[in-house]
N, C-alpha and C positions, 0 to 999 in steps of 0.2 A: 981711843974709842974701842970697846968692846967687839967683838964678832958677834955676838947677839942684839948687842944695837942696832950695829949696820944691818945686820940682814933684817930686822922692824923695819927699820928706816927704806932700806931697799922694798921689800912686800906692800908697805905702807904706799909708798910712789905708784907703785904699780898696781896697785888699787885699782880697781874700776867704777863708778859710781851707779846707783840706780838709774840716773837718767841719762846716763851711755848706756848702759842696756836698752833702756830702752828702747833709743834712739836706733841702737845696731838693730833691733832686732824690727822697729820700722823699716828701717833698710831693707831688711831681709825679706820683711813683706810684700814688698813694691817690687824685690828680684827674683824672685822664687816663681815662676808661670804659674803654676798648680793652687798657688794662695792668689797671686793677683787676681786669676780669670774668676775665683771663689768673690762673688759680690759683697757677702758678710766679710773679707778678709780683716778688717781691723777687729773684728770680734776671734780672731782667733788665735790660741793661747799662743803665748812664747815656746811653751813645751812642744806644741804641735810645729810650728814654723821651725823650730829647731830641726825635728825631726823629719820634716819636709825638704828641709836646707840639706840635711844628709844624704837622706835620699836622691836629691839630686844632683849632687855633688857625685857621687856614686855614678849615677846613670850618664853623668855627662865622662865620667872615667870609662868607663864602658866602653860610650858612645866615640870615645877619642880611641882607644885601645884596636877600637873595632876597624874606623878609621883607617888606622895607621897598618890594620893588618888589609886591608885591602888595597891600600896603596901600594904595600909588598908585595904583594901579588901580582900588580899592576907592572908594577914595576920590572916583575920578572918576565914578565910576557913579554912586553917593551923589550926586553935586552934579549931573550928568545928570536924573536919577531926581526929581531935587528943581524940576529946572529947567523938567521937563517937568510937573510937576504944578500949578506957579506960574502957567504958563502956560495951564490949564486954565479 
């Protein structure tokens, strides 16, 4: 078998159909807050939900980033806190 076969053959499988987009992008609807709490949400485009999905994907990185640096923080106080009392 050819290398240009297989790789049709491979892309071919891995196709995605119209009606798994669409489906995914139902999904995305029902998950995304900012389109759910939107009362029209099934009126809105796949482009928009897309870009909504980024956005939030985005801000929940952020929002973990942010997180995770105040927990450092915390953490250092904590072992501060601890360090100063050992010493006590």
């Amino acid at each position: 078998m050819s290398s240009s076969r297989r790789s049709r053959q491979a892309s071919s499988s891995s196709r995605i159909s119209d009606d798994q987009i669409t489906d995914l992008i139902s999904k995305l609807r029902q998950s995304i807050p900012e389109i759910r709490q939107n009362r029209r949400s099934s009126t809105v485009s796949a482009s928009k939900v897309l870009q909504e999905t980024c956005n939030y994907i985005r801000n929940l990185n952020k929002e973990a980033n942010d997180l995770s640096d105040r927990l450092s923080q915390l953490l250092e106080t904590i072992k501060s806190l601890v360090d100063q009392m050992v010493k006590r």
